[in-house]
N, C-alpha and C positions, 0 to 999 in steps of 0.2 A: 526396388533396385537391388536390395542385398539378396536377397531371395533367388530373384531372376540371374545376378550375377554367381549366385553359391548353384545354382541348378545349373548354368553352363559350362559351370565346369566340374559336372559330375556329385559336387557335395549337396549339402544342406544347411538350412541358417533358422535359428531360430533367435527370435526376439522375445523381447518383455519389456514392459512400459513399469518404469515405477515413478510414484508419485513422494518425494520423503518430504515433501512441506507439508507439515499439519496447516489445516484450513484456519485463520484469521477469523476470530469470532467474534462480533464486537459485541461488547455488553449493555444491554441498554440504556444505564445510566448512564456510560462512559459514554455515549454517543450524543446525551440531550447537556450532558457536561459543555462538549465541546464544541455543539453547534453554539450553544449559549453565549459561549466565550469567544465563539469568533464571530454572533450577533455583536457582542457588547463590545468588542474590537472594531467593530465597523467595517467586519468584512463578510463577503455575501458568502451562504450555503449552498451548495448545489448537491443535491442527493442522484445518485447513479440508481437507473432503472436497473440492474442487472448487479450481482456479486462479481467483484473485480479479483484477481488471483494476483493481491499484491503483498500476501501476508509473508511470505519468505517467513524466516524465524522468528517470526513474529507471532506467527500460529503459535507455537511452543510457549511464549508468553501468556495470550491470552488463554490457554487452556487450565493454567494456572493459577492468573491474579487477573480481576477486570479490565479489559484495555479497552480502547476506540484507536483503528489506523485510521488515519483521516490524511489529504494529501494539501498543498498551495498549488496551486492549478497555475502551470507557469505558460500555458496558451499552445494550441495546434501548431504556433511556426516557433517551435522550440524542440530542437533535436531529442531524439528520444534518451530517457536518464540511461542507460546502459551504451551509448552510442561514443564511439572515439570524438566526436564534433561537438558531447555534448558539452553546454556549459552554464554552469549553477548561475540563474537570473540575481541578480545581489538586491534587485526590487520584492523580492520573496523573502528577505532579512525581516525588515521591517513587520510586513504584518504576523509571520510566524511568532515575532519574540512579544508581539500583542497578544497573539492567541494564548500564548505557554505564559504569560505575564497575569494574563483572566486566570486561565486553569486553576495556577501557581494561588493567586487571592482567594479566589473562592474555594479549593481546599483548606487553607489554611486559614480560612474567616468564615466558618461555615454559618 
């Protein structure tokens, strides 16, 4: 469209795509950490077929010190997290401060 609209009227448009998130790497400790702890939380795992681009500055973290981003899966009829309608499930409390409660122990009682 810019292109088309910059050519009708005589000009020219050029673009460029940049990408400034570093990619989200997760470490593989940090990944069997956290499934662990949200087994022993008594909450289920679901591993995504495909790499998901949810690492925002979060990339810049793990390129540095091990991470796992890992998400609480708050269901299909739940407004998307970036959306004006969205709104934080308060049932996603609970099992998060299990999972971070695990982590929390088993780093600290190795």
């Amino acid at each position: 469209m810019v292109t088309a609209r910059a050519e009708s009227d005589g000009l020219t448009a050029h673009m460029a795509w940049r990408d400034d998130f570093a990619a989200g790497v997760n470490h593989v400790e940090a990944v069997q950490r956290v499934a662990r702890a949200a087994s022993d939380a008594g909450q289920p795992v679901e591993w995504l077929p495909q790499p998901f681009r949810w690492s925002e500055d979060f990339g810049q973290f793990t390129a540095r010190f091990p991470g796992a981003l890992f998400v609480l899966g708050a269901g299909e009829a739940v407004s998307p997290l970036h959306s004006p309608d969205y709104d934080f499930p308060d049932d996603l409390i609970e099992p998060g401060v299990k999972i971070f409660w695990q982590l929390i122990h088993e780093l600290l009682n190795p």
